[in-house]
N, C-alpha and C positions, 0 to 999 in steps of 0.2 A: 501363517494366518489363513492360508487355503490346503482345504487335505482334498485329496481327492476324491472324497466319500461324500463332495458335497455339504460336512459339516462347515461353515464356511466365513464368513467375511468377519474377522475379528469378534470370535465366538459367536457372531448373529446364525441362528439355525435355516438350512434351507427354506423350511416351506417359507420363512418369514422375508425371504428373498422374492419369492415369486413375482408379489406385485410388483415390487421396484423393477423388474427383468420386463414384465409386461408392461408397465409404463414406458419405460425404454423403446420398448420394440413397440410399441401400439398394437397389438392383440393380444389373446388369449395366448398362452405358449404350452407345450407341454411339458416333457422331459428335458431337463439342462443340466449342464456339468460346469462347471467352473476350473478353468486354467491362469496361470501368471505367464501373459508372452511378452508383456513391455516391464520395461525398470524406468521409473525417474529421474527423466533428467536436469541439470542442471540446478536453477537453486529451489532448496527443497524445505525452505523454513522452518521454524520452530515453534509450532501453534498446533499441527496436527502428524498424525502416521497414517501414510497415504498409499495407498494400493491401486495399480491398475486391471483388473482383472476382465478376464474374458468371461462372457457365455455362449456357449453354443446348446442352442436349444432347436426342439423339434414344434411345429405348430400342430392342432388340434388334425389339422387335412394331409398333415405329412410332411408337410414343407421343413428342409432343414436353413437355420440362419446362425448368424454368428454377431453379438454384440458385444463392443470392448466401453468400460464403464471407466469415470473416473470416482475414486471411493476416497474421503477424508475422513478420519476419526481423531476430533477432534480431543487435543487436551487439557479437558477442562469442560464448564456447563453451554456452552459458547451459545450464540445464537445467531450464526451463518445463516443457519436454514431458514430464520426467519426473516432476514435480509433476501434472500433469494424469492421465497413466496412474494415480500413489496412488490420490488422490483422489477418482477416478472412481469407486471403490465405497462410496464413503462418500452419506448421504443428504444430496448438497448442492445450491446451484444454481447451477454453474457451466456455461462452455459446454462441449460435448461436443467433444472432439478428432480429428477425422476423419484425421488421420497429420502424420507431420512428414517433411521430408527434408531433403539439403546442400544449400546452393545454390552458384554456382560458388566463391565464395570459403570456401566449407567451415563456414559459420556454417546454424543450426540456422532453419528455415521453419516454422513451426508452421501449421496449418488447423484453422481454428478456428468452431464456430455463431455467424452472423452475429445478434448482439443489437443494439439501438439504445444507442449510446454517445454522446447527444447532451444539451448540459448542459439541457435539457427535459425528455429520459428520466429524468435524474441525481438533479435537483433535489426536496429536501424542501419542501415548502410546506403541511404541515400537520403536527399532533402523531400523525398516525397513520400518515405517514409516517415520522414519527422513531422512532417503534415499531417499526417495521416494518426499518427499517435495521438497532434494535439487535437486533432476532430473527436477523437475517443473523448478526451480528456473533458471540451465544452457539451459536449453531448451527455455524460452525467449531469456537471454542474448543474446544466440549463432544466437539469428535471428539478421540478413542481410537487413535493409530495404531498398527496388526497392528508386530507384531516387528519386520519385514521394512523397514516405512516408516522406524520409528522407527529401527533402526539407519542406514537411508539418511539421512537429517536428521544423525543423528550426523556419519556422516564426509562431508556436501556442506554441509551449515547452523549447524556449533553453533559456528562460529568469530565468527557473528554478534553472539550474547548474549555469549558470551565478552569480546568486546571493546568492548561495551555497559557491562561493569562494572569494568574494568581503568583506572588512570590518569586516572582523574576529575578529581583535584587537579590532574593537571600541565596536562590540560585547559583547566581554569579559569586555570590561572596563565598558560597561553600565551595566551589570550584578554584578560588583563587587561593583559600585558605588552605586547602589540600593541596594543592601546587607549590605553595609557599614553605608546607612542611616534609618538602622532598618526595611527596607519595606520587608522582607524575616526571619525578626524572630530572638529573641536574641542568637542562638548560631552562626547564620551565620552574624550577626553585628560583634561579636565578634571576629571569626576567619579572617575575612577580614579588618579590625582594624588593628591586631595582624601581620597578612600578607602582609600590603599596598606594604613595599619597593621588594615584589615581583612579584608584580602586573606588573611590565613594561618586566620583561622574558616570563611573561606568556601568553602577548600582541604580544609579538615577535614573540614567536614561535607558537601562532594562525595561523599566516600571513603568516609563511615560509609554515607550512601547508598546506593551501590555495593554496597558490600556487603552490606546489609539484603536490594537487590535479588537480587542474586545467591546468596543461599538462602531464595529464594523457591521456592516447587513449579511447575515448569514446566506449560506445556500446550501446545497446538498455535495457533500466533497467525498474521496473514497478514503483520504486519508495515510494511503502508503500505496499511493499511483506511482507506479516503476516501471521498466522495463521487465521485471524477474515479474509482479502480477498481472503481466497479460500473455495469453496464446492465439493459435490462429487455428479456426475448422481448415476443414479440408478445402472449403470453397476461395481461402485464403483469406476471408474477413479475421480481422484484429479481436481477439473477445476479453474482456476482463477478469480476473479471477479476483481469488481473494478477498470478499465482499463484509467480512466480519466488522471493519471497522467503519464502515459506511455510517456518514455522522452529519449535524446541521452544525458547521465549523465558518469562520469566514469564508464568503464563498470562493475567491481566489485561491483557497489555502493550498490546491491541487498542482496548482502552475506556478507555486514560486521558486521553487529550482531551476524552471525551464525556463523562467520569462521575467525572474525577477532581481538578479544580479543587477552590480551597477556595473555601465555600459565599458566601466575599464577593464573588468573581469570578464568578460565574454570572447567566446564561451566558456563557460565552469564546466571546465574538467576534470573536478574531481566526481563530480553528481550524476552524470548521465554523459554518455558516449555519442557525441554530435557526431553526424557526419560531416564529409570534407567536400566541397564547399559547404558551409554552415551559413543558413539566411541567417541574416542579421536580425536582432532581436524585436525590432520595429514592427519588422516583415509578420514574423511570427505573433505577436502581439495582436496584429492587426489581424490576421488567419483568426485566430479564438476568437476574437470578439464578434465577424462576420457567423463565425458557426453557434458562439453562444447565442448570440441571437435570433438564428435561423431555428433553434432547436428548441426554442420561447423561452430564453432569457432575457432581461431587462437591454435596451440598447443604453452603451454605455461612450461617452467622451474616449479617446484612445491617451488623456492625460489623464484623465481622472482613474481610471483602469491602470494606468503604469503607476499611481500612486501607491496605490491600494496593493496591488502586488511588489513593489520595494519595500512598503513599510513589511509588508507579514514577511517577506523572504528574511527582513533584517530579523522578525520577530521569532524566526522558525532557525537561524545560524545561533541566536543569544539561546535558544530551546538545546541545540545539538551540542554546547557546551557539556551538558550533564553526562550526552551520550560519550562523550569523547572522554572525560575523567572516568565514567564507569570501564567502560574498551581498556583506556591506560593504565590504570589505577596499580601499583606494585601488587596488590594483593587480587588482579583482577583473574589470575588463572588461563589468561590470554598468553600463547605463545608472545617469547622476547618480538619478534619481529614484526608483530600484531602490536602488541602494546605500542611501540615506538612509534608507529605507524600515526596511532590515533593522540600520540602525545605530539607529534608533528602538527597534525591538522589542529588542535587546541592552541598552540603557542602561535600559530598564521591566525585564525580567527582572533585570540584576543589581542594581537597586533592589530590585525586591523578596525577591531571596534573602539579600540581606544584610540585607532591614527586618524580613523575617519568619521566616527560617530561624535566624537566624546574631546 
């Protein structure tokens, strides 16, 4: 994707680099070359092909410097870049966006500040690191988007939530129904067999779900807040990546992994890697809400907030059903020991939505 001639960043031609190099750097540059001195580390998703490339360039007075970029080409018409331009006046820590262009096959190039995305960077290994993620976390939410955002969300992201809340039951029922006919593995044939006449509560109250959730009061959420979508600058601030799915979803929707288990399950480790001692979830609960509201979000009751993040956490495990039969599915092309994996976590989930929901 880089020759050394300068023809260069996923068929994009030099000159058409320049500005993105001079935004970067903030002046005029002259002559630049382009190198690959980093590889990506860690997880490297499946939404774009990503380059970190260098430039060393000379300025107009002589001066030599050296800028390392981070480059995503996206697959697909994406509109990341236009997520970035929002958000950029908001007081966040994302990376800055030095331009975007086509590349030859007409998909979108983002240039992007080069942060350390390395699961070293990533990684929580203390409780004040876990602090410190969920401050990331209330400091989205708590943004306000201008008219202009929010009608943009409208008509490019609200088809998300929309169908986050629509069709839960039949959901569930095509999930139980494929289980039932051996495509998910003999213990989950078996328990869904053994279970049928409870299959229609469990349909029920999918739906009531659904719906709870979906007059919920919306906020601004990233939508797939991980530990794998965020880095750290140099100066060690926390930054966010991964900004495509940035959406107006229930506002909690961000923190029900982290904060919305019921209290006999905590912490959920199969979701995120707590460190040891791990605040209790009370503690943590309370941290967000002190930060969402420092960051101008609405001040909220610390019961009325623990509601509202149980219901969506239940409404986002009944969601992950789907994800778990596609993972498992005989026909899913998933190594054996991947499949099994996600056929495990499907038969604990609808054990316990039927033991303690339904």
């Amino acid at each position: 994707m880089i020759e050394s001639d300068g023809i260069a960043v996923f068929g994009i031609a030099k000159a058409r680099l320049r500005p993105i190099v001079e935004s970067a750097v903030g002046e005029p540059i002259g002559p630049f070359e382009i190198t690959v001195e980093h590889r990506i580390e860690g997880y490297q998703g499946r939404a774009a092909e990503k380059l970190i490339p260098t430039f060393s360039y000379v300025t107009p007075d002589g001066r030599r410097g050296r800028i390392t970029i981070f480059v995503k080409h996206l697959n697909g018409n994406w509109v990341e870049h236009e997520q970035y331009r929002f958000l950029s006046v908001y007081d966040l820590p994302i990376p800055r966006l030095y331009g975007d262009l086509r590349s030859l096959q007409g998909r979108p190039v983002l240039f992007l500040e080069f942060v350390d995305g390395s699961p070293t960077a990533r990684a929580i290994d203390s409780s004040e690191q876990l602090i410190e993620f969920l401050s990331l976390r209330a400091r989205l939410n708590a943004v306000r988007p201008t008219p202009e955002y929010a009608a943009w969300l409208e008509r490019e992201k609200s088809w998300l939530w929309r169908e986050e809340c629509v069709g839960r039951g039949e959901l569930v029922e095509a999930v139980w129904e494929d289980a039932r006919r051996g495509n998910l593995g003999e213990e989950l044939q078996q328990y869904c067999s053994e279970n049928s006449a409870r299959l229609p509560r469990l349909c029920h109250r999918a739906e009531q779900v659904a719906a709870q959730a979906a007059d919920m009061d919306l906020g601004l959420v990233h939508g797939d807040f991980r530990l794998d979508n965020t880095g750290r600058r140099r100066s060690g601030e926390r930054v966010l990546l991964d900004l495509e799915d940035v959406s107006l979803r229930a506002r909690f929707f961000d923190i029900v992994h982290l904060i919305g288990p019921p209290e006999d399950c905590w912490p959920p480790a199969d979701d995120f890697p707590f460190p040891a001692p791990c605040p209790p979830p009370q503690a943590l609960a309370k941290h967000y809400l002190r930060e969402y509201a420092r960051r101008g979000g609405p001040v909220l009751p610390l019961d009325q907030f623990l509601a509202e993040v149980r219901l969506l956490w239940l409404h986002w495990r009944i969601g992950l059903l789907a994800l778990c039969q596609a993972l498992g599915h005989a026909d899913s092309g998933r190594p054996e020991d991947y499949r099994d994996e996600a056929r495990l976590v499907l038969l604990r989930d609808l054990r316990m939505l039927l033991d303690r929901y339904c």
